[in-house]
C-alpha positions, -999 to 999 in steps of 0.1 A, spaced: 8 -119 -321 -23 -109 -334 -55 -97 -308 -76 -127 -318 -39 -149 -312 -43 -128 -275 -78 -137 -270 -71 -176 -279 -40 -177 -254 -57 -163 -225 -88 -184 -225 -63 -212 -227 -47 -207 -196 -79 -201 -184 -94 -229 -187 -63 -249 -175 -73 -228 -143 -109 -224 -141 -116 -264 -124 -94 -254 -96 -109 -223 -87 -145 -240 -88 -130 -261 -62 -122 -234 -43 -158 -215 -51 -175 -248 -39 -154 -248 -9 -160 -218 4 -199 -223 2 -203 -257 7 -227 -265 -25 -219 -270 -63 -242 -247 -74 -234 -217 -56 -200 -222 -60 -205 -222 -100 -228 -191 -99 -195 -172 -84 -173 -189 -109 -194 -177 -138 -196 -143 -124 -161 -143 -125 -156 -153 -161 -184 -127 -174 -165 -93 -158 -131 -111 -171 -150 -105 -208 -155 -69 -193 -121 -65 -189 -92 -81 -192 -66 -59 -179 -52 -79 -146 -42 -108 -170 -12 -80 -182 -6 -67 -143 23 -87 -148 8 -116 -122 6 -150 -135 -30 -164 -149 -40 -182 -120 -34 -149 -98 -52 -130 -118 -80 -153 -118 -83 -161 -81 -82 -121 -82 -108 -112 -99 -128 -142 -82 -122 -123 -51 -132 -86 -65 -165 -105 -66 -165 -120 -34 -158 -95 -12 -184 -73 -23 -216 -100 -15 -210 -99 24 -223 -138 26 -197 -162 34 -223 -190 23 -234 -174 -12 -270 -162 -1 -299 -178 13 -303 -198 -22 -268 -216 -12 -285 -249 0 -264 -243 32 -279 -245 64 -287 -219 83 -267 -231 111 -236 -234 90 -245 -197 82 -242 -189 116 -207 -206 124 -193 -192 94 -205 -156 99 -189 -158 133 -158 -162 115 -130 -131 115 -132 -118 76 -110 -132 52 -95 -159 77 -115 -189 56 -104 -174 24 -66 -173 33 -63 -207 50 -78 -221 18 -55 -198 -8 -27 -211 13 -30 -247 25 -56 -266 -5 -47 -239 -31 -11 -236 -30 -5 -204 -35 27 -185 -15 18 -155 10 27 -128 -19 5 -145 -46 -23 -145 -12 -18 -109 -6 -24 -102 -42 -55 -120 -47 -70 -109 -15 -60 -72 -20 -42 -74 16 -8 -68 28 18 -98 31 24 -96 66 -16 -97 70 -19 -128 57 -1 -151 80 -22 -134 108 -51 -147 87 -40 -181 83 -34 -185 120 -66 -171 130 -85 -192 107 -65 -224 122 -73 -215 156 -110 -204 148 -115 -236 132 -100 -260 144 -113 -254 177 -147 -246 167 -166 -280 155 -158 -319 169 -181 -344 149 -177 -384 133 -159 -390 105 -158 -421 84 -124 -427 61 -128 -449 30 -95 -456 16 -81 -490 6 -41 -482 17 -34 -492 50 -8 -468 56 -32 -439 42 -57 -445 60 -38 -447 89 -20 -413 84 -55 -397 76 -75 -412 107 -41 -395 130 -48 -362 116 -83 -356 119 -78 -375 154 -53 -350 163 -82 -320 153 -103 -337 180 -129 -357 159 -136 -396 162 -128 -414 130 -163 -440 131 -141 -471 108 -120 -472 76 -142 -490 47 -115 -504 20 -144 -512 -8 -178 -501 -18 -203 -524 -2 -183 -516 34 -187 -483 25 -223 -484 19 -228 -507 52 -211 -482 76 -220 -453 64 -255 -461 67 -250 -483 98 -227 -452 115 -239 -420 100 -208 -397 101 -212 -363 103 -183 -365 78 -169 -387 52 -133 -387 38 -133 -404 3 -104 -421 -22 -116 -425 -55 -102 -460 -62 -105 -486 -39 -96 -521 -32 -115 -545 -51 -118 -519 -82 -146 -505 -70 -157 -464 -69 -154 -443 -39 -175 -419 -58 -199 -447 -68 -201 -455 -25 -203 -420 -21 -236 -416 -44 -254 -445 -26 -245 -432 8 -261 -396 -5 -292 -416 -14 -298 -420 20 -277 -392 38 -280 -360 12 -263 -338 37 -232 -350 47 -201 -331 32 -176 -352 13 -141 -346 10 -126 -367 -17 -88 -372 -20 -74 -381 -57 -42 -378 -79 -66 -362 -103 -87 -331 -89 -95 -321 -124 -117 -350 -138 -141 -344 -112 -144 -310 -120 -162 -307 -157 -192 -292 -146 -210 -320 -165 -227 -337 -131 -229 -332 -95 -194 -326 -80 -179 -326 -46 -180 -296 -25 -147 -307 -13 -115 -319 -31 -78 -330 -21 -48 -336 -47 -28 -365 -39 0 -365 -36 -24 -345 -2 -1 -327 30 -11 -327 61 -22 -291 58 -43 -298 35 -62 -324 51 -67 -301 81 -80 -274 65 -107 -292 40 -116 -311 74 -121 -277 90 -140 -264 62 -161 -294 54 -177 -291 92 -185 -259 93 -215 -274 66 -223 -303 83 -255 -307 103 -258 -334 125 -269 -338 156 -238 -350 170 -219 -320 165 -201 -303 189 -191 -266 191 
């Protein structure tokens, strides 16, 4: 295989990579644009050196790696005062124990296993489980607040309104199309909104979403859809906040979890 033949392979896989770590770059800020500027910043020292990608560790290792070499050298768990976060989000989450956020994420949205964690964060493997459960018990216990559910399957959002019940929050109503959407949201104002992409009557969650933002700019989203990657383009303005479907429990919790830490209501409780 020729070097150029290298080159070629390796920004393939990549690429295949690069929309999930922007979900996790957007996570850990809370806002798009920060989220990207670390992403970026990842992909200009991988052009400096390439050498992790033949560590033996698979692309997406290697990726969430480097992303982390970065990282972990800022010291600002929102990405700086130009984040768009507010500052009382920067408070909660400097409160946090170091690395906790990161490893819940790695492990519960991201999927990776506690040696592939332990790579990327540069720890030991028996650290991270400590990690994990300190985030859990730092976060879960750290922010109560209103959340709205639009999803058109009874039985989803059934199971989603139990889970974030069971963290402590109060699930405001379950809109099944866009106009009920639009009409709680702004009749309610959640602190929090849990999104499906396609509902009932054909109609958008992402196009509800947009309306409600018209009137409601800050209130994190968390959308839940079979496809995580066509919302990740870069093309437009993108959720802070993304689920796969087929989602687990887990994974619910811990974008829940996140997603409050950025919210700023005054209905809040810590």
């Amino acid at each position: 295989m020729s070097p150029t033949d290298g080159t070629l392979d390796l920004s393939d896989r990549i690429a295949a990579e690069l929309p999930y770590l922007r979900r996790y770059a957007r996570a850990l800020t809370g806002s798009q644009s920060s989220g990207d500027k670390y992403a970026i910043a990842t992909l200009e020292a991988i052009l400096q050196d390439r050498s992790i990608f033949g560590a033996g560790i698979r692309a997406r290792v290697a990726l969430y790696k480097c992303f982390h070499a970065i990282w972990s050298t800022t010291g600002a768990p929102t990405g700086g005062g130009d984040s768009g976060v507010t500052s009382r989000a920067q408070d909660l989450l400097s409160a946090l124990k170091p690395n906790t956020r990161e490893a819940l994420l790695l492990s519960t949205v991201e999927e990776f296993t506690p040696e592939e964690i332990a790579t990327v964060m540069d720890v030991d493997t028996s650290e991270v489980a400590h990690l994990t459960q300190t985030a859990r018990a730092d976060m879960e216990a750290g922010i109560i607040g209103r959340i709205m559910v639009i999803e058109d399957e009874p039985i989803i959002a059934a199971d989603i309104s139990a889970i974030v019940e069971d963290l402590g929050h109060s699930v405001v109503g379950v809109a099944r199309t866009r106009d009920e959407a639009v009409e709680m949201g702004k009749a309610e104002k959640p602190d929090l909104i849990l999104a499906d992409i396609q509902l009932a009557d054909n109609s958008s969650g992402i196009d509800a979403v947009n309306d409600l933002m018209k009137s409601m700019p800050d209130t994190p989203v968390i959308f839940i859809t079979a496809f995580p990657e066509r919302l990740l383009t870069g093309d437009k303005h993108e959720p802070a906040f993304l689920i796969s479907k087929p989602y687990k429990e887990d994974q619910v919790i811990s974008a829940v979890s996140q997603a409050m830490f950025f919210a700023s209501t005054e209905t809040l409780l810590a």
